[in-house]
Backbone bond lengths (Angstrom), bond angles and torsions (degrees), N, CA, C in turn:
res aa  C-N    CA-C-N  psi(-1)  N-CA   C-N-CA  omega(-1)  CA-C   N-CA-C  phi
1 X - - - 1.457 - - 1.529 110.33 -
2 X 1.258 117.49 -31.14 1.618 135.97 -165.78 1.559 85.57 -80.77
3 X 0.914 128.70 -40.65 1.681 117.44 -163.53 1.738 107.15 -92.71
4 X 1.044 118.34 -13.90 1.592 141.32 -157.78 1.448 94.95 -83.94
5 X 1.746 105.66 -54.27 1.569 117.81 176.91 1.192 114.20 -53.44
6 X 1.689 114.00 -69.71 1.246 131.42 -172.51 1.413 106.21 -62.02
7 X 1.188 161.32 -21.37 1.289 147.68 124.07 1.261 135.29 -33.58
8 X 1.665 107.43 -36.31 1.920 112.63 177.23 1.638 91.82 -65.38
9 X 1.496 114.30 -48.22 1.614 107.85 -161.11 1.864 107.28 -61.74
10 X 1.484 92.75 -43.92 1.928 81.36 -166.31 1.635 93.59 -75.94
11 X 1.525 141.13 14.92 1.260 125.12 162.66 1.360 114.23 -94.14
12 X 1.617 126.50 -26.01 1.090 120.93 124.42 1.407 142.11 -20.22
13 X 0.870 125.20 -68.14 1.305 125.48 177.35 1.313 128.53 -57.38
14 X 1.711 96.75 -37.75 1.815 97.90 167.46 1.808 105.06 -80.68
15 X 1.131 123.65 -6.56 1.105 107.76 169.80 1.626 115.38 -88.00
16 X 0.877 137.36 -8.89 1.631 148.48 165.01 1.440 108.26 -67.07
17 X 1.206 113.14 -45.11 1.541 119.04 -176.84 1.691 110.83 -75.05
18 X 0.944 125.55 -23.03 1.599 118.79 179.86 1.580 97.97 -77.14
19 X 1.098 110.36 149.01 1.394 147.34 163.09 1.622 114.47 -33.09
20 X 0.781 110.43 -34.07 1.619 100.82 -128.91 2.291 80.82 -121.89
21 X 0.805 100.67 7.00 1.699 127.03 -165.81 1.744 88.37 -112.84
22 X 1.382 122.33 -67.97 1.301 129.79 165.36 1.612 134.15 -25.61
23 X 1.704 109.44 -43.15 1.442 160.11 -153.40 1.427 80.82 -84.25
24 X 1.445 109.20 -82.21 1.514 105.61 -167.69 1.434 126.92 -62.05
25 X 1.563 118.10 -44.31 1.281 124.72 151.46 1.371 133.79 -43.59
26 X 1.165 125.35 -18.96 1.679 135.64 136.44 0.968 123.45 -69.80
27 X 1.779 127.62 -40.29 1.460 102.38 162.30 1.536 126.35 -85.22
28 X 1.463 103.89 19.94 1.605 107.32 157.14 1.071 120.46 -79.65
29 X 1.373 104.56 -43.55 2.209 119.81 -172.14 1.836 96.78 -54.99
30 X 1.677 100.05 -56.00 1.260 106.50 176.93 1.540 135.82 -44.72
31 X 0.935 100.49 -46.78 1.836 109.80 166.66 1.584 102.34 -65.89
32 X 1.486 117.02 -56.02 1.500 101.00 -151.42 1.592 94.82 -69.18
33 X 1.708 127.01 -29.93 1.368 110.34 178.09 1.137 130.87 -48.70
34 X 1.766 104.07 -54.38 1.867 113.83 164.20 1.927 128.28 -41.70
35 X 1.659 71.79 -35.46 1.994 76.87 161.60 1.477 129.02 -81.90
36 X 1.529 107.32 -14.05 1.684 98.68 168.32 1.592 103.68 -88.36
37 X 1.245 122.37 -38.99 1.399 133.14 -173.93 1.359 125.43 -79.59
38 X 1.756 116.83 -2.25 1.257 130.06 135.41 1.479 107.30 -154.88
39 X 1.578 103.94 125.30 1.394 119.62 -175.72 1.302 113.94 -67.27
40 X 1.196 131.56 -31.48 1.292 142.32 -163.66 1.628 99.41 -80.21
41 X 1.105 113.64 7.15 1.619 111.25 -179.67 1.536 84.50 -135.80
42 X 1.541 92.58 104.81 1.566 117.89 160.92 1.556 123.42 -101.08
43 X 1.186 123.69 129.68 1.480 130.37 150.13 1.527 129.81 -102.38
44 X 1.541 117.33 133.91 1.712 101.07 168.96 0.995 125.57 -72.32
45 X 1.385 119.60 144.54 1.454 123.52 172.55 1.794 106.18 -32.75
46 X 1.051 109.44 -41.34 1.342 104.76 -168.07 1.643 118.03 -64.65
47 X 1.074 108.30 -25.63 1.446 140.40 167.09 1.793 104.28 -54.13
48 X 1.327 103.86 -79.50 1.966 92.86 173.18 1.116 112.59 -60.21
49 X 2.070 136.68 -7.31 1.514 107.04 -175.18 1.570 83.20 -90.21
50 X 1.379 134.84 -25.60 1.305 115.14 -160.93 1.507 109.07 -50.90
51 X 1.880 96.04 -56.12 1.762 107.98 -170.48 1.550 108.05 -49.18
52 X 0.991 116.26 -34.18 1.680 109.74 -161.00 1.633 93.74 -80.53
53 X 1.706 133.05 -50.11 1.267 112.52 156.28 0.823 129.01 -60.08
54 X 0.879 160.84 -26.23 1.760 155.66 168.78 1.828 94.44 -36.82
55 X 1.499 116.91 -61.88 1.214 125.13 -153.89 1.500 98.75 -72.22
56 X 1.673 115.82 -35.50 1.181 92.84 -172.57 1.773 130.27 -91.47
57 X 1.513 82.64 -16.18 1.963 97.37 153.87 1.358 100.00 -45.72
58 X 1.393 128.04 -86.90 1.220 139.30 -165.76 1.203 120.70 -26.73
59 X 1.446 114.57 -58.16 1.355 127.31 -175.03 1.983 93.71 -69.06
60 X 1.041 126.61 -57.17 1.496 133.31 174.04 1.710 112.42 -22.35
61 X 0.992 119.67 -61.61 1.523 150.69 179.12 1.596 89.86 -65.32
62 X 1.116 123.60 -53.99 1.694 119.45 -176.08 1.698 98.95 -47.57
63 X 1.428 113.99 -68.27 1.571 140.21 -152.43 1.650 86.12 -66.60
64 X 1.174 128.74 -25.51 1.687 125.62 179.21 1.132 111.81 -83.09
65 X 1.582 123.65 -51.44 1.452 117.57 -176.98 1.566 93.41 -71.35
66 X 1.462 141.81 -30.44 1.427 112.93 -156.54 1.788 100.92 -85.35
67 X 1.526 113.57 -21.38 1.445 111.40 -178.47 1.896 106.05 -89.13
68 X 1.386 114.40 11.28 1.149 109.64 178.59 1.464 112.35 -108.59
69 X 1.512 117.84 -31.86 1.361 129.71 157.45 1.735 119.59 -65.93
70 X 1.443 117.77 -11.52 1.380 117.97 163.23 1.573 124.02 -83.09
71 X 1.335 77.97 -38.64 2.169 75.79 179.33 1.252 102.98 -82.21
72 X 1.521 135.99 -14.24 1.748 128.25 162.17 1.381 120.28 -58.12
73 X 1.542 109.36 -28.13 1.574 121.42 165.30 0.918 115.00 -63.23
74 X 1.022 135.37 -78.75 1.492 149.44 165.38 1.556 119.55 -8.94
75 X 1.254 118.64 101.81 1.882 139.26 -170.36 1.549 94.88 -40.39
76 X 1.484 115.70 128.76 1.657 102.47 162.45 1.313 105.79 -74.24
77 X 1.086 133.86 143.56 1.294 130.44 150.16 1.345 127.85 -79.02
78 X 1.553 106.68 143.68 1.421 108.07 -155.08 1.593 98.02 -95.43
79 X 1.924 102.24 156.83 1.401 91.86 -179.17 1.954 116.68 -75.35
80 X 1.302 106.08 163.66 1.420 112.29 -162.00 1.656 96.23 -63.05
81 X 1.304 120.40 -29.29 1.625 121.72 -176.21 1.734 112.61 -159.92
82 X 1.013 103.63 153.33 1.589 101.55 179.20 1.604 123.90 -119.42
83 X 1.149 116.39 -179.63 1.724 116.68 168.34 1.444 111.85 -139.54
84 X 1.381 108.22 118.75 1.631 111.33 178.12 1.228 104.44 -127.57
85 X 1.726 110.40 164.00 1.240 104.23 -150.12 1.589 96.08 -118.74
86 X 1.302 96.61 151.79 1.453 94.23 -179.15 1.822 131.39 -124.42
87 X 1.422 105.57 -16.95 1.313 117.73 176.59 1.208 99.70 170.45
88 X 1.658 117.15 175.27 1.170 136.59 -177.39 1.488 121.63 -170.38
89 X 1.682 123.57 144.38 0.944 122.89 -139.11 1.569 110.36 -142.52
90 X 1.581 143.19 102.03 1.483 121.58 -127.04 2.076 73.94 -154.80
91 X 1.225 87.08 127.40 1.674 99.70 -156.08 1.510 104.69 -131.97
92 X 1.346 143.27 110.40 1.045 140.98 -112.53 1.772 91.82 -142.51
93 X 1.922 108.99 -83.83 1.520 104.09 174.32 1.539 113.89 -46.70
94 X 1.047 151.41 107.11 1.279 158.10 155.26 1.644 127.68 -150.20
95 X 1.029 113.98 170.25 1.746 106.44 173.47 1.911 113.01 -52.46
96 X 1.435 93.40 -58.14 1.532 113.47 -178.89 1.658 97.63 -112.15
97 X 1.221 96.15 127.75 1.635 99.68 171.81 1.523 103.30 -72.61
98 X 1.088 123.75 165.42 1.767 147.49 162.98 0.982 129.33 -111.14
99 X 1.553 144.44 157.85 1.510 147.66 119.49 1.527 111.91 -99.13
100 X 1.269 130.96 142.16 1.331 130.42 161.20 1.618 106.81 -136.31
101 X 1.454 91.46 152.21 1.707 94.72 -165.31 1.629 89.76 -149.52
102 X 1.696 94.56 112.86 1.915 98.69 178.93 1.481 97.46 -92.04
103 X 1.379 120.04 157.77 1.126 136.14 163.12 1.628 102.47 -138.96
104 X 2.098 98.89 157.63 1.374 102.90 142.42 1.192 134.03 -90.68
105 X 1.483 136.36 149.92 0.909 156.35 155.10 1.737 119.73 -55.41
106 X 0.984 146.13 104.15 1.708 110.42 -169.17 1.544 83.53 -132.66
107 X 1.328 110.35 130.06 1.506 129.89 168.04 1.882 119.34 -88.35
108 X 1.545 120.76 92.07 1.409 106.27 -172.09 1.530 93.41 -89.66
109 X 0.712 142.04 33.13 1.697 146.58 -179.96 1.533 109.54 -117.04
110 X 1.654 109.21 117.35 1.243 127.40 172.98 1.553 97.61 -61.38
111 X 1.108 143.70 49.25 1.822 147.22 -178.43 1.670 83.75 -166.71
112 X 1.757 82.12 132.98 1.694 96.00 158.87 1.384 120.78 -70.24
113 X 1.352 107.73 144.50 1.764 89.47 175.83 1.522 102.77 -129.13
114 X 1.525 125.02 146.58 1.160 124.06 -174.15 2.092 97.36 -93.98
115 X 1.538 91.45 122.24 1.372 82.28 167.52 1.851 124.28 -105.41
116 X 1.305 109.53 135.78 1.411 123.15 -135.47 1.417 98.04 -104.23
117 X 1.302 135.60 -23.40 1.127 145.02 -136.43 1.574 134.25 179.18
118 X 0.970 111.27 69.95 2.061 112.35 159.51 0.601 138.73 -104.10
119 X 1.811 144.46 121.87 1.318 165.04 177.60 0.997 117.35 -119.44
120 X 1.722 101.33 110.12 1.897 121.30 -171.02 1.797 81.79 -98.06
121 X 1.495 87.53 136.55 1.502 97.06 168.71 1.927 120.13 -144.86
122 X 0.516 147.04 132.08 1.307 156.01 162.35 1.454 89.22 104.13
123 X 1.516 115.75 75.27 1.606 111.04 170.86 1.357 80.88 -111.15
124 X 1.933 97.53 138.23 1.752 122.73 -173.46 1.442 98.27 -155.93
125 X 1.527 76.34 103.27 1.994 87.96 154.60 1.477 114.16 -78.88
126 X 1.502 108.01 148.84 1.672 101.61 177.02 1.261 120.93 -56.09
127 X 1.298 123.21 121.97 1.654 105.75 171.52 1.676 100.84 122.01
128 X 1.573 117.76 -17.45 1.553 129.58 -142.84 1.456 94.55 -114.06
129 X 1.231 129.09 178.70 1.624 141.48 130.63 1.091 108.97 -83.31
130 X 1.387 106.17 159.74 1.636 107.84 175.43 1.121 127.79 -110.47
131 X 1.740 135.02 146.05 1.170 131.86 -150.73 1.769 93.69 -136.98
132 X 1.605 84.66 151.44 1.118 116.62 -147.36 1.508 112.21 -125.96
133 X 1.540 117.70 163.52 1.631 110.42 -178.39 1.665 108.62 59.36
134 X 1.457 129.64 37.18 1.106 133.49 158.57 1.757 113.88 -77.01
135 X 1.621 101.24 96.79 1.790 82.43 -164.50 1.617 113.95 -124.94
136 X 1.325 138.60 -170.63 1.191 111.51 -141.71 1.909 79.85 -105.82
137 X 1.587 83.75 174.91 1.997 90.12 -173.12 1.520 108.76 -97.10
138 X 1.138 111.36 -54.67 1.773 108.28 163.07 1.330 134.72 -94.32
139 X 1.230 126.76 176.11 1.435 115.43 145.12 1.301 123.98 -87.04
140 X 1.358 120.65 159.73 1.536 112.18 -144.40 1.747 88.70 -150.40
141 X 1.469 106.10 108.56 1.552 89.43 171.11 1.425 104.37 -94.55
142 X 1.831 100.59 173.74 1.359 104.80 -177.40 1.409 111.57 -136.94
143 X 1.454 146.87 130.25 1.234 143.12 -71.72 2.083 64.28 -155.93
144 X 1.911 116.03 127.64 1.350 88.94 157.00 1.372 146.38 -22.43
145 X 1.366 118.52 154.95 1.798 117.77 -175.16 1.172 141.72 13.33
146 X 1.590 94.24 29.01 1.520 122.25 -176.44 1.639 112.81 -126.54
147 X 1.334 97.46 162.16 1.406 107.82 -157.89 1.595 96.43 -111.14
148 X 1.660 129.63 173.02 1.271 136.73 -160.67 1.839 104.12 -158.67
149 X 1.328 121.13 98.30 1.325 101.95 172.88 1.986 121.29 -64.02
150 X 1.134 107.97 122.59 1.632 107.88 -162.32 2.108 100.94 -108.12
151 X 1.344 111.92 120.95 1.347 92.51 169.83 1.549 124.73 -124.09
152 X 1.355 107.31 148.62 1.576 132.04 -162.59 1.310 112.16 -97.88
153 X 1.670 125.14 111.89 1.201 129.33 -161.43 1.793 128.95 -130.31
154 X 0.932 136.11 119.89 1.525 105.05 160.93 1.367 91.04 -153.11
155 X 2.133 116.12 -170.93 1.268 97.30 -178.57 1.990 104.78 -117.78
156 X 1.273 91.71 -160.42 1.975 102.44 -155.67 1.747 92.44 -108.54
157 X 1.262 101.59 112.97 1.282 118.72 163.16 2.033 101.12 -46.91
158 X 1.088 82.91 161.73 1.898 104.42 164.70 1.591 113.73 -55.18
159 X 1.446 108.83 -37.90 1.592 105.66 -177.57 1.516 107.03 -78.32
160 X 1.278 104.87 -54.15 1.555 121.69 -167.84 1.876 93.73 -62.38
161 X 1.135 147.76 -50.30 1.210 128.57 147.78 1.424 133.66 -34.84
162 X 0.968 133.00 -57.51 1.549 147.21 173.29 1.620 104.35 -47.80
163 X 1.761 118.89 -24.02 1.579 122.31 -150.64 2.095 79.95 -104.57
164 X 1.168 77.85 -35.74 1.671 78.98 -168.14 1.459 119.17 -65.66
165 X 1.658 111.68 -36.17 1.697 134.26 177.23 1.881 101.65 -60.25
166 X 1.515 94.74 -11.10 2.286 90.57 -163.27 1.479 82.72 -93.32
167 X 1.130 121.18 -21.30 1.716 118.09 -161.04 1.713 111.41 -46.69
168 X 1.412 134.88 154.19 1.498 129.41 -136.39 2.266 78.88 -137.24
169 X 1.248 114.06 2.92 1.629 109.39 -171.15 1.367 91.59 -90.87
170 X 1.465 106.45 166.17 1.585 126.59 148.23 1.300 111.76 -108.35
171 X 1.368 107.96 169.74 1.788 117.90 160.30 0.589 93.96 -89.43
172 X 1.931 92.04 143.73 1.506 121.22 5.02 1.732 92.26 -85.97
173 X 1.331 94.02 133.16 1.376 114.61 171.59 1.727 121.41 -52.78
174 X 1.142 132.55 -171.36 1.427 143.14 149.68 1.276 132.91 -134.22
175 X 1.197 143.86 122.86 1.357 122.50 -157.51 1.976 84.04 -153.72
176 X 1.484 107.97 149.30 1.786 125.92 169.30 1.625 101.80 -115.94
177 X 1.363 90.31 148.26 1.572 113.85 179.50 0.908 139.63 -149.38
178 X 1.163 172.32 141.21 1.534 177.57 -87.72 1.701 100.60 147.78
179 X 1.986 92.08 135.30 1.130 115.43 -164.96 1.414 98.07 -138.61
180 X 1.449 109.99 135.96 1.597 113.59 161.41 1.782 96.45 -134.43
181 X 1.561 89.21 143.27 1.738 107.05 176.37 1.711 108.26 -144.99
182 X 1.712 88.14 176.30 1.869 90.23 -172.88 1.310 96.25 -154.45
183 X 1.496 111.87 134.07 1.418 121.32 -174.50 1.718 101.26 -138.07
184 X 1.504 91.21 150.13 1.567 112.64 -175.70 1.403 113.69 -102.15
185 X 1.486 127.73 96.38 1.022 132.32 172.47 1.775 111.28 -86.38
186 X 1.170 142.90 66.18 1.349 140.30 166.13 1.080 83.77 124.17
187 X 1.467 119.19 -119.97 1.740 154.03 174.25 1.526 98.27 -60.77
188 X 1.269 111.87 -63.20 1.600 139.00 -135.94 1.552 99.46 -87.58
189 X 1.518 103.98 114.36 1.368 135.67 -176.91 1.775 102.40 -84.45
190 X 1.609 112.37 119.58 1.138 104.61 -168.57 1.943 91.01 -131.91
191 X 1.481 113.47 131.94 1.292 127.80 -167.08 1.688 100.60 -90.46
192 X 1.370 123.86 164.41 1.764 107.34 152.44 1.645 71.64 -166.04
193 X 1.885 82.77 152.34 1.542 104.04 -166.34 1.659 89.01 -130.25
194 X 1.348 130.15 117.00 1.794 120.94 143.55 0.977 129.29 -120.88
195 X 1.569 110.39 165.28 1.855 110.91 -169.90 1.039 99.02 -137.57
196 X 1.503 114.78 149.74 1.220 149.45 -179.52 1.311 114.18 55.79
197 X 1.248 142.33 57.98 1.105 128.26 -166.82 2.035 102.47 -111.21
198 X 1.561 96.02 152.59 1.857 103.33 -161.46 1.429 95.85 -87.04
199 X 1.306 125.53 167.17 1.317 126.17 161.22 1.703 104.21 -172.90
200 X 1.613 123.39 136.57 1.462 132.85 176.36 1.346 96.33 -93.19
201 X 1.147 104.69 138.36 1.882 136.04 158.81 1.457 124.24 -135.11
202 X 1.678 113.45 -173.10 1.397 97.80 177.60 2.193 86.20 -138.94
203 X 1.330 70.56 165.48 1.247 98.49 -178.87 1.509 124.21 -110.50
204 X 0.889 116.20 117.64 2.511 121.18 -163.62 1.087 99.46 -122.96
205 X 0.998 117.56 136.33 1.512 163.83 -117.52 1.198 146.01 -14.81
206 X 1.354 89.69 77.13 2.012 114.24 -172.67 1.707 100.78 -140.14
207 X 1.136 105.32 74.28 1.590 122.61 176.86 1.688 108.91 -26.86
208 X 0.801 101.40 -24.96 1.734 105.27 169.70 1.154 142.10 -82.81
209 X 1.417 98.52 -25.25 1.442 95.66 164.26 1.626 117.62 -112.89
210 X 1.226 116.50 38.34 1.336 145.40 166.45 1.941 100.39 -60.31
211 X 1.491 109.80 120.58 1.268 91.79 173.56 1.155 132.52 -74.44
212 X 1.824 118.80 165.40 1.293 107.51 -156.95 1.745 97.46 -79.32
């Protein structure tokens, strides 16, 4: 609320300072003078609140386009590292069923950074529920402006198998995901959050969706 205020006021203030805010507020002074200095020239009150809003809309709309054309200037900054996805691998006949989900790692930071932590979550094949707590097995450093293939693992309950066997795809499969991770550059704990991101895999041992 404290910051909500203190923002309406300094948007105020740059709206006082434009010109064109000034403009109208003179041709308020101006009318109401002509109205003491001839009576017979009346205006309604409603008449000076219009002029003085008019000007300060105006000027308002000024202070927006000029603070909206500044932050378009302004360099995005890129994130310190990323995660892209690269395949995935969901293995069914076995003792313990699996999912595995490789990603890159990509380091844009002249500093190595140790990455500490990934959790793929809302991976959904069409047709599937989605499973969750897919997380990475080691820590994996990553070497300046270089990239690290990192992989994300755990295994498939009885349901989450059974959901996966109804699935209506062939290989190579398709599946979306969202990933959050955390890497240690020195001291400095660095988070990265993404959504929705696509990625093809295959799916073993469901004779059916074997490609044709």
């Amino acid at each position: 609320m404290k910051n909500a205020v203190s923002n309406l006021l300094l948007y105020t203030k740059l709206i006082i300072r434009k010109w064109v805010f000034w403009i109208f507020a003179a041709l308020d002074i101006v009318a109401l003078i002509a109205q003491l200095l001839y009576p017979p020239f009346r205006l309604p009150q409603l008449a000076f609140f219009l002029i003085i809003l008019v000007g300060f809309f105006w000027a308002g709309y000024q202070v927006y386009r000029d603070t909206a054309a500044h932050l378009q200037s302004q360099p995005i900054k890129p994130s310190p590292y990323e995660l892209l996805p690269v395949s995935f691998d969901i293995v069914i006949r076995q003792e313990i069923p699996q999912i595995k989900v490789w990603l890159y790692a990509v380091n844009h930071q002249s500093k190595e950074l140790v990455l500490q932590s990934v959790d793929v979550t809302d991976f959904r094949l069409s047709g599937s529920p989605c499973l969750d707590k897919i997380s990475l097995s080691d820590e994996t450093p990553v070497p300046p402006r270089q990239s690290r293939q990192v992989l994300c693992r755990r295994h498939l309950i009885e349901g989450e198998v059974n959901a996966i066997k109804n699935i209506q795809q062939r290989n190579p499969a398709n599946a979306t995901f969202s990933a959050a991770s955390r890497a240690l550059v020195g001291r400095k704990h660095l988070p990265y959050k993404t959504l929705s991101l696509s990625v093809n895999g295959w799916i073993s041992g469901i004779p059916r969706l074997s490609r044709d």
